[in-house]
C-alpha positions as CSV (number, residue, x, y, z in Angstrom):
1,X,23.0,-9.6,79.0
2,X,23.5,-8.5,75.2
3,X,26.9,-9.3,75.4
4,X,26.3,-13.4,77.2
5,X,23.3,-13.4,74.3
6,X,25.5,-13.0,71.8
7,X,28.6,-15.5,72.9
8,X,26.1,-18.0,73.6
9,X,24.6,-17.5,69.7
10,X,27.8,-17.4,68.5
11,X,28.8,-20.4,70.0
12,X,25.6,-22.1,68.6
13,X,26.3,-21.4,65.8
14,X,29.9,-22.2,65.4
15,X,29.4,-25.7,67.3
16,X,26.3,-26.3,64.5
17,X,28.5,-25.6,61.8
18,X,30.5,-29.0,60.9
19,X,27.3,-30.8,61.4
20,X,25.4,-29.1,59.4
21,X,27.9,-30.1,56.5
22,X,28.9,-26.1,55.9
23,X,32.7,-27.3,56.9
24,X,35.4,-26.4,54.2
25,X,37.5,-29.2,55.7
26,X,38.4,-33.0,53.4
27,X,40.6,-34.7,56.4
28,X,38.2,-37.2,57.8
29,X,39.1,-40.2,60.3
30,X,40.4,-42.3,58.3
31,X,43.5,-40.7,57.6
32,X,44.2,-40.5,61.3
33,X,44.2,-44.6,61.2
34,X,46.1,-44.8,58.2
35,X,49.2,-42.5,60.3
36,X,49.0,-44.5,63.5
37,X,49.4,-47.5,60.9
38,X,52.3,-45.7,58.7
39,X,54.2,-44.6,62.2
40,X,53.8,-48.0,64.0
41,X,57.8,-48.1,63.3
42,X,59.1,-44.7,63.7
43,X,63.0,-44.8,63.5
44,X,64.8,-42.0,65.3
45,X,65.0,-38.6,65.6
46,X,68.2,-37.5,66.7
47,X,68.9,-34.4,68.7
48,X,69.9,-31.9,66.6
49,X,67.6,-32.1,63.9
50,X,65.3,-29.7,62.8
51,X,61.9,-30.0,61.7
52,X,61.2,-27.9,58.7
53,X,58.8,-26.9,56.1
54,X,61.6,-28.4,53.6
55,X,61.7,-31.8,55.4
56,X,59.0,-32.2,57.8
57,X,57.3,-35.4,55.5
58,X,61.2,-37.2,56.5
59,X,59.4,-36.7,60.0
60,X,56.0,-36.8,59.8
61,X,55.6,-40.0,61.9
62,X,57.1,-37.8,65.1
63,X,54.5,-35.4,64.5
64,X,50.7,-34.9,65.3
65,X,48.6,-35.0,62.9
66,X,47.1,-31.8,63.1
67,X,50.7,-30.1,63.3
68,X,51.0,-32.4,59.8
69,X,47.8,-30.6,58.1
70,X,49.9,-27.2,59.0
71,X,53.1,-28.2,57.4
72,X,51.0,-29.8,54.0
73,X,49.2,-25.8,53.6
74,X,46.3,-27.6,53.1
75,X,43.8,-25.2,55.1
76,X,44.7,-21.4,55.7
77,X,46.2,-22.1,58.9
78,X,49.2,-23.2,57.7
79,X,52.8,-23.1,58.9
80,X,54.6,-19.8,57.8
81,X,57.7,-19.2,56.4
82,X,60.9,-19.5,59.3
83,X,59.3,-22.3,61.3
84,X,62.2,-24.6,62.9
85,X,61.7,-27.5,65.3
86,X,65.0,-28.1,67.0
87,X,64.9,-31.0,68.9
88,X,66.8,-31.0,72.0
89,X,67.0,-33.7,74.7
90,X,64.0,-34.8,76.9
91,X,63.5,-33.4,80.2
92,X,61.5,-35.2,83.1
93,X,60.7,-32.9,86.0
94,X,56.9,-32.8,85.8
95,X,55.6,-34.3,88.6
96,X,56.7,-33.7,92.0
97,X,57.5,-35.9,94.8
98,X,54.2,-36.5,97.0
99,X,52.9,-37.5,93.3
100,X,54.7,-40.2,92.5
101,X,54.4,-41.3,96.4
102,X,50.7,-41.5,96.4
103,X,51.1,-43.5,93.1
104,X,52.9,-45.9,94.0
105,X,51.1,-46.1,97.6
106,X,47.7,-46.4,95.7
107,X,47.9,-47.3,92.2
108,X,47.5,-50.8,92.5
109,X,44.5,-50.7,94.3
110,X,42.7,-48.4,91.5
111,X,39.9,-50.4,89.7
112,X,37.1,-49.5,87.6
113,X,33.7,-51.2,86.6
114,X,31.4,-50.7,83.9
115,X,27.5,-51.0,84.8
116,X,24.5,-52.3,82.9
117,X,24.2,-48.3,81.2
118,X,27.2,-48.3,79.9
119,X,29.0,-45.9,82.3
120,X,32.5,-45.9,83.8
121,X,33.0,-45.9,87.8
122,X,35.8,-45.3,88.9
123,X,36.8,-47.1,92.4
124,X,39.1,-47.0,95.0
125,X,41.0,-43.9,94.1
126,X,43.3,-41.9,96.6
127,X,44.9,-39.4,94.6
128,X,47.9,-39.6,92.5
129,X,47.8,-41.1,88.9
130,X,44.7,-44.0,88.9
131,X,46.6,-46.5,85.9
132,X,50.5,-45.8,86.3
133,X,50.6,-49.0,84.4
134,X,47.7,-48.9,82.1
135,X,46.5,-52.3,80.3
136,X,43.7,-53.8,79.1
137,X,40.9,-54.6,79.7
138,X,39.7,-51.4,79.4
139,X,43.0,-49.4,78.3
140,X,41.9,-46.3,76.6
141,X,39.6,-45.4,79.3
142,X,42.6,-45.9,82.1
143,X,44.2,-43.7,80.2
144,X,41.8,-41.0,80.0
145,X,41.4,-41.3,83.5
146,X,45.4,-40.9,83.9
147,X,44.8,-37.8,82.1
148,X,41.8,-36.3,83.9
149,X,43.4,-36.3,87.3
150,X,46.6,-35.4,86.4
151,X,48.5,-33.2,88.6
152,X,48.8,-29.7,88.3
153,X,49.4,-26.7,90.9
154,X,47.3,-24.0,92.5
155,X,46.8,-22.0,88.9
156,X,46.1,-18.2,89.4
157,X,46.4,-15.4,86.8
158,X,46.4,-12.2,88.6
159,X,45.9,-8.6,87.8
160,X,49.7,-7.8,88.2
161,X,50.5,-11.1,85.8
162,X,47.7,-11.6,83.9
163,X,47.1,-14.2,81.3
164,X,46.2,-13.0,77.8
165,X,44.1,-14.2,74.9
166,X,44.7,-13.3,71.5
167,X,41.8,-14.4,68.7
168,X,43.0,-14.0,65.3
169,X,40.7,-14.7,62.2
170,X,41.8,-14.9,58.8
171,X,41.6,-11.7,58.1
172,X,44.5,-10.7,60.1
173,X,41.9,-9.2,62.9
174,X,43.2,-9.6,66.6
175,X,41.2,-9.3,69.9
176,X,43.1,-9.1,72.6
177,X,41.2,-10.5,76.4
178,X,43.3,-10.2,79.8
179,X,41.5,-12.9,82.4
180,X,41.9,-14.2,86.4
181,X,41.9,-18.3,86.8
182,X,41.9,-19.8,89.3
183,X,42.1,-23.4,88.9
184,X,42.7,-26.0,92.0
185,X,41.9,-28.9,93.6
186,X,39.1,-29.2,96.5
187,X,39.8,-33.6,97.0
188,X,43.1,-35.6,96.3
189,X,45.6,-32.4,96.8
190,X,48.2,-33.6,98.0
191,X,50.7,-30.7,97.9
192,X,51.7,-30.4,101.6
193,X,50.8,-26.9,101.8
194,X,47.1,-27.2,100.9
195,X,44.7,-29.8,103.0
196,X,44.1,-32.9,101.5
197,X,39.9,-32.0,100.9
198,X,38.7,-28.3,101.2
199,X,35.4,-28.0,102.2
200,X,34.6,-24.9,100.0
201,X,32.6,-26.8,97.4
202,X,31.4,-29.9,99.1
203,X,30.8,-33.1,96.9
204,X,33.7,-31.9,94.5
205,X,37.3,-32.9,93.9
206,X,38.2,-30.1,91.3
207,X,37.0,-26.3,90.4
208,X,37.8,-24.0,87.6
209,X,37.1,-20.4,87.9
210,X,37.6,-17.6,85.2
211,X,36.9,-14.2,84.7
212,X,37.6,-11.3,82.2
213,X,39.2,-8.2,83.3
214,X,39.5,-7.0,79.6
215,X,38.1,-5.7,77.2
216,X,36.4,-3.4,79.2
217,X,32.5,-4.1,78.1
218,X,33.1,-8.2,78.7
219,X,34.5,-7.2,82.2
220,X,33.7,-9.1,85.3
221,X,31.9,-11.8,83.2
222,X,32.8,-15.4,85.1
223,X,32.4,-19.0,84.4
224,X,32.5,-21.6,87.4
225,X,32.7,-25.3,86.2
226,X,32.2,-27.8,89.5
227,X,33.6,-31.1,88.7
228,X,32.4,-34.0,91.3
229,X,34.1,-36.9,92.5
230,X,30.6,-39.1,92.2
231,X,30.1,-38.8,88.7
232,X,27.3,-41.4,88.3
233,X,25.8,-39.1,90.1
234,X,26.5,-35.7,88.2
235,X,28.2,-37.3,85.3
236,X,28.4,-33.7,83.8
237,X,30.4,-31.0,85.6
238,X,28.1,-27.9,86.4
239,X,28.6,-24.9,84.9
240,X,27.9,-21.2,86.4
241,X,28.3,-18.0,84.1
242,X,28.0,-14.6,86.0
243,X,26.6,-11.9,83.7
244,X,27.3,-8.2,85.3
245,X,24.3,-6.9,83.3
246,X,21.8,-9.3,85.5
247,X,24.0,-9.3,88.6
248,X,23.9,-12.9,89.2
249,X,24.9,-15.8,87.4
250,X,23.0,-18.5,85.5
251,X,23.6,-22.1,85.7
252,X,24.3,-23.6,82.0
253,X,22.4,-27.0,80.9
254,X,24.6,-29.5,80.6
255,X,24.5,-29.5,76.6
256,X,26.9,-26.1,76.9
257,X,29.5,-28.5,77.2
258,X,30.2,-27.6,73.6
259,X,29.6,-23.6,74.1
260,X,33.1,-22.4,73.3
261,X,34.4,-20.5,76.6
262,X,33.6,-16.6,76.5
263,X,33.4,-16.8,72.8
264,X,37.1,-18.2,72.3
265,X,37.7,-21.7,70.3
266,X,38.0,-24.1,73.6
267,X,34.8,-25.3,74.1
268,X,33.8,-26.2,77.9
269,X,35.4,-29.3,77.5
270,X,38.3,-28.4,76.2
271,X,39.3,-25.8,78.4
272,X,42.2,-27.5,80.6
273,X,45.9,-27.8,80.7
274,X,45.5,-32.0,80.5
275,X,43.2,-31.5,77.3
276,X,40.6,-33.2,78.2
277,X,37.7,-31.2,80.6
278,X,34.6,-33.7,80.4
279,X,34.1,-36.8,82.6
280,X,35.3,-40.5,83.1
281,X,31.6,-41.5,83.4
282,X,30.0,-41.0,80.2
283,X,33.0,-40.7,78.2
284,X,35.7,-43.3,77.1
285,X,38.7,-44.1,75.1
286,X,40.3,-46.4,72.4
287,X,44.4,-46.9,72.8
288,X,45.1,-46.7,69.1
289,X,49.0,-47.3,70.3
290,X,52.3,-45.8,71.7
291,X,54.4,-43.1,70.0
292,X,57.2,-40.7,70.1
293,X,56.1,-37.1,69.6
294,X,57.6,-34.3,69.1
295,X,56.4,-31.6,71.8
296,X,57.4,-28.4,73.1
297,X,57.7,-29.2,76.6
298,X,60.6,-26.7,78.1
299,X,60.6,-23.2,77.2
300,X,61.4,-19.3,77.1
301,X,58.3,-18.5,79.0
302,X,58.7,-14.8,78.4
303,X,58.9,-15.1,75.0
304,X,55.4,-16.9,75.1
305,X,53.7,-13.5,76.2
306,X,55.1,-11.0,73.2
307,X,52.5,-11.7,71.2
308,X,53.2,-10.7,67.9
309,X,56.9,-10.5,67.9
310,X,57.6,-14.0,69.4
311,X,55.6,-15.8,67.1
312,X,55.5,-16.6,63.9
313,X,52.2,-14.8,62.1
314,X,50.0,-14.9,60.7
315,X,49.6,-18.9,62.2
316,X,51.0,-17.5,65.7
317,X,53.5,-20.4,65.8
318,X,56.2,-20.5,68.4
319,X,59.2,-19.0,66.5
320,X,62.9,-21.1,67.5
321,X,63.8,-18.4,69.7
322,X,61.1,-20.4,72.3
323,X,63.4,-23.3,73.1
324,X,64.1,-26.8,71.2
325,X,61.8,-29.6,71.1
326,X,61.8,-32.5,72.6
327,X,60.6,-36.1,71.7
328,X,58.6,-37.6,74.4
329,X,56.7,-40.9,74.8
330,X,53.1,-40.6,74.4
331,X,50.2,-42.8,73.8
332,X,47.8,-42.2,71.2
333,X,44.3,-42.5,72.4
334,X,40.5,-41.9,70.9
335,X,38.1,-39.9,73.5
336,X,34.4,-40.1,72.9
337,X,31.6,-40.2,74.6
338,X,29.9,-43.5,75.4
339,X,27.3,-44.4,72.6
340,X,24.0,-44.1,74.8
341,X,25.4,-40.3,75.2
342,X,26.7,-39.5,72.0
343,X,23.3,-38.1,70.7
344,X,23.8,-34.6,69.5
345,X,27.3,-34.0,70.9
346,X,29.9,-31.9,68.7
347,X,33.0,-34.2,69.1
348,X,32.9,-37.5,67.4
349,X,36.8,-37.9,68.3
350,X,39.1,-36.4,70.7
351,X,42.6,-37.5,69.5
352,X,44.9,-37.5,72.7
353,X,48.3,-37.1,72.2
354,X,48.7,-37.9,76.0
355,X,52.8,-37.2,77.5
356,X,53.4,-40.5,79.2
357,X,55.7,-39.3,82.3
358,X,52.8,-36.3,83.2
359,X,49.4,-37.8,81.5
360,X,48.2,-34.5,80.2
361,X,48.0,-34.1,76.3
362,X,50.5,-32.3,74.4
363,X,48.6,-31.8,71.4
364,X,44.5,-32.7,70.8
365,X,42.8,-33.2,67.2
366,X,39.2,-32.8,67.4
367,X,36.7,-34.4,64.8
368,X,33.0,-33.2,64.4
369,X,30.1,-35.3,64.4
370,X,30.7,-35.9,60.4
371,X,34.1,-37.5,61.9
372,X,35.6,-34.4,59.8
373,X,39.1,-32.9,61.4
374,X,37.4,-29.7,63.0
375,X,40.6,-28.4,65.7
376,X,43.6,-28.5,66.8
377,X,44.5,-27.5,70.2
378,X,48.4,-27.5,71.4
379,X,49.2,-27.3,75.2
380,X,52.9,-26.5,75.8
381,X,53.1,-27.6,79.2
382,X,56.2,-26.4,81.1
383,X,58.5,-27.9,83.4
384,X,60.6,-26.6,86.0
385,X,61.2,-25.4,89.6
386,X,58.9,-22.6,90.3
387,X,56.8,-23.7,93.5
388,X,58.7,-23.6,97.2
389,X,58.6,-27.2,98.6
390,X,57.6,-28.7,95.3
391,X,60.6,-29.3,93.7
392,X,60.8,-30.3,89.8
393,X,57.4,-30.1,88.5
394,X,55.1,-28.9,85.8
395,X,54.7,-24.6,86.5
396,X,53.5,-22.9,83.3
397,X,51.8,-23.2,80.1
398,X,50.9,-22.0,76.5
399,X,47.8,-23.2,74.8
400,X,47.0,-22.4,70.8
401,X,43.6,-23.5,69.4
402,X,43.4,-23.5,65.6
403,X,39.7,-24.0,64.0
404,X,40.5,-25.6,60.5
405,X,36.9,-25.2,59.4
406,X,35.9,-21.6,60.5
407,X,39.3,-20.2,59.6
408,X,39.8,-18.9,62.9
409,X,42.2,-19.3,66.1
410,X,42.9,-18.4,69.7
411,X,46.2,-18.1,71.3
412,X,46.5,-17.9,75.2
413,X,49.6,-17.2,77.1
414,X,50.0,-17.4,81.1
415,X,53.3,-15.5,80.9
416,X,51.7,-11.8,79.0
417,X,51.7,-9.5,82.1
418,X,54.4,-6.3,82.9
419,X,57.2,-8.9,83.7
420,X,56.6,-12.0,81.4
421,X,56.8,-14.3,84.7
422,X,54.3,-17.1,85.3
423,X,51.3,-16.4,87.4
424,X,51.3,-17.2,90.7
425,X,51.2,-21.4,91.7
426,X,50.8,-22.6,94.8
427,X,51.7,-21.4,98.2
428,X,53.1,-18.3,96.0
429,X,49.8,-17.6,95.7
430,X,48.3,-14.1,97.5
431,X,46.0,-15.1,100.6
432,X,42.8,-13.7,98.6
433,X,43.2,-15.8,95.8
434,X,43.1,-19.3,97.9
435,X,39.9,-18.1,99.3
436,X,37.6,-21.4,98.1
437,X,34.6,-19.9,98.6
438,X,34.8,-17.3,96.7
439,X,36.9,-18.5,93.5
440,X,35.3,-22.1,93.7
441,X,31.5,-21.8,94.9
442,X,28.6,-20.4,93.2
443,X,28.1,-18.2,96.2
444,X,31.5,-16.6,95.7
445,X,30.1,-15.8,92.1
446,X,27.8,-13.2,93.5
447,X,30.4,-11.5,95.3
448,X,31.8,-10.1,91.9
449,X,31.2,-6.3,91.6
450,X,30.8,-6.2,95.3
């Protein structure tokens, strides 16, 4: 109980800080407007060009502008000396078949209405991606919904290919957690393998399960977030924590949306491979425009679990060795939540750097309340061949979160077990791991320990 106690205080504290006007950081919102102005015409980047500290302001308008603040030095995260960004050619095998079926079978009929309060409802979805097309009215909250039911497979981290968490502070400290995930969907799965709606968390479309396995005093602690599919009627997705002291798990109010997960700096709704792990009911966008950016989408997923030697320290920065870069169309889009439930929430802006062929975000800039830049999360999503039956489609992932204002950072591979492979996705998956119940119902949260 000590140890939840003190994560949970922590995390008070740190989400408290930039309001409270204790923040070390200048960059404020502003400067975001003035770059989508300055990059409205970008010019090319060519493959075969690299992106260096020497020359990254030649192409600053291909970059975000968090990666920017790291190439200027102007916060200690900054981008160390040997940092390259090759770019290659784009790649486009994210999405698999049944995907793009249900999206073109559907899409057309997906609406959405705004009532009296101010909320978003979503209507007539089937699965697949709502906008394919996005326009206005309404844009940047289409898009937003692209990106929160994005596809991704059965995600599991197991025991035998665990995913690892590094957080770093500025001192050059390093805590090292190993975790389980199991992420899938309960509604709109359409991979052939898995039924269309599961039954194992009725009401819900979505579950997220995690758990520590290491260090050894943190083990067996578990979050459980439930996200429904009526979300004007739980517009906030519940939120389970086991804590082995107590034996049984507490269910979190719905303002520990900003609680940073197990201590680490995702917050509750950050934590997800799209970048984006809220709502589309009480939160919204603005399309602030369309843009080439420069992403790491294809990878040496090995290379992503030899933490330090694969990266570039102390920032943690993919060294070239990774792979070349890739410049991808993207649009740019504003996330925040609607005014009437903005009260008291850490995020003024959630800058969504959203891949348009896949909808999840490549890269996030997050602005506190004082509309100060607070983080910057990168999500290297992977592509590739890796599920049986699936064929092309997104299979792996890197995430980095760097807090500009609190100096510190965490790095999270899915590729740092024995072997360096990718956890199990899918139908790969081991029969106890696509147990519902028990990785995606807060009953299965008291069989921990057991």
């Amino acid at each position: 109980m000590k140890t939840l106690t003190r994560l949970l205080a922590a995390g008070a504290i740190i989400a408290l800080l930039p309001s409270l006007g204790w923040s070390q950081a200048s960059t404020d919102h502003s400067e975001m407007e003035q770059w989508v102005k300055d990059s409205a015409n970008q010019g090319d980047l060519p493959v075969g060009t690299k992106v260096t500290i020497a020359n990254w302001q030649q192409h600053k308008n291909f970059l975000p502008l968090g990666l920017q603040k790291m190439f200027e030095g102007k916060y200690f995260w900054k981008m160390p000396d040997g940092v390259e960004l090759e770019v290659g050619p784009a790649k486009h095998d994210f999405v698999p078949k049944f995907w793009k079926e249900r999206t073109e079978q559907y899409g057309g009929q997906t609406s959405v209405e705004v009532l009296p309060n101010g909320h978003y409802v979503l209507h007539n979805y089937h699965g697949g991606t709502p906008f394919p097309n996005p326009q206005e009215p309404n844009k940047g909250w289409k898009i937003l919904a692209n990106s929160f039911f994005a596809w991704q497979p059965v995600v599991i981290f197991t025991p035998d290919r665990i995913g690892t968490i590094w957080a770093n502070d500025r001192y050059g400290n390093v805590n090292a957690t190993t975790i389980d995930a199991v992420y899938r969907f309960s509604a709109y799965q359409l991979d052939p393998n898995f039924p269309e709606t599961s039954t194992y968390a009725p009401g819900t479309w979505f579950t997220e399960w995690l758990m520590e396995e290491q260090p050894e005093q943190a083990r067996y602690t578990a979050s459980l977030n439930l996200f429904y599919i009526d979300q004007e009627k739980v517009p906030f997705p519940d939120t389970y924590v086991f804590v082995p002291a107590l034996r049984r798990s507490l269910r979190l109010a719905s303002t520990a949306r900003c609680s940073p997960v197990f201590g680490f700096d995702w917050s509750y709704d950050d934590a997800k491979t799209n970048g984006f792990n809220g709502s589309t009911s009480i939160y919204t966008g603005d399309f602030l425009g369309d843009r080439k950016i420069l992403t790491l989408s294809h990878y040496d997923q090995a290379a992503s679990g030899k933490f330090p030697d694969q990266y570039l320290m102390p920032l943690g920065f993919p060294k070239p060795s990774w792979g070349k870069w890739e410049v991808r169309d993207h649009a740019i889009n504003d996330v925040h939540r609607i005014p009437s439930e903005a009260s008291g929430y850490c995020y003024s802006s959630r800058i969504m750097y959203v891949d348009r062929e896949h909808w999840d975000a490549n890269w996030i800039d997050l602005y506190d309340s004082n509309h100060k830049l607070w983080k910057s999360i990168s999500y290297y999503n992977h592509g590739g061949d890796n599920v049986p039956g699936l064929g092309s489609s997104w299979d792996g992932i890197a995430s980095a979160a760097v807090d500009f204002q609190n100096q510190h950072e965490t790095i999270w591979s899915g590729t740092a077990g024995k072997d360096g492979a990718w956890g199990y996705l899918g139908i790969n998956s081991p029969k106890e791991y696509l147990d519902g119940v028990k990785y995606g119902s807060p009953g299965g949260l008291m069989t921990i320990m057991r």
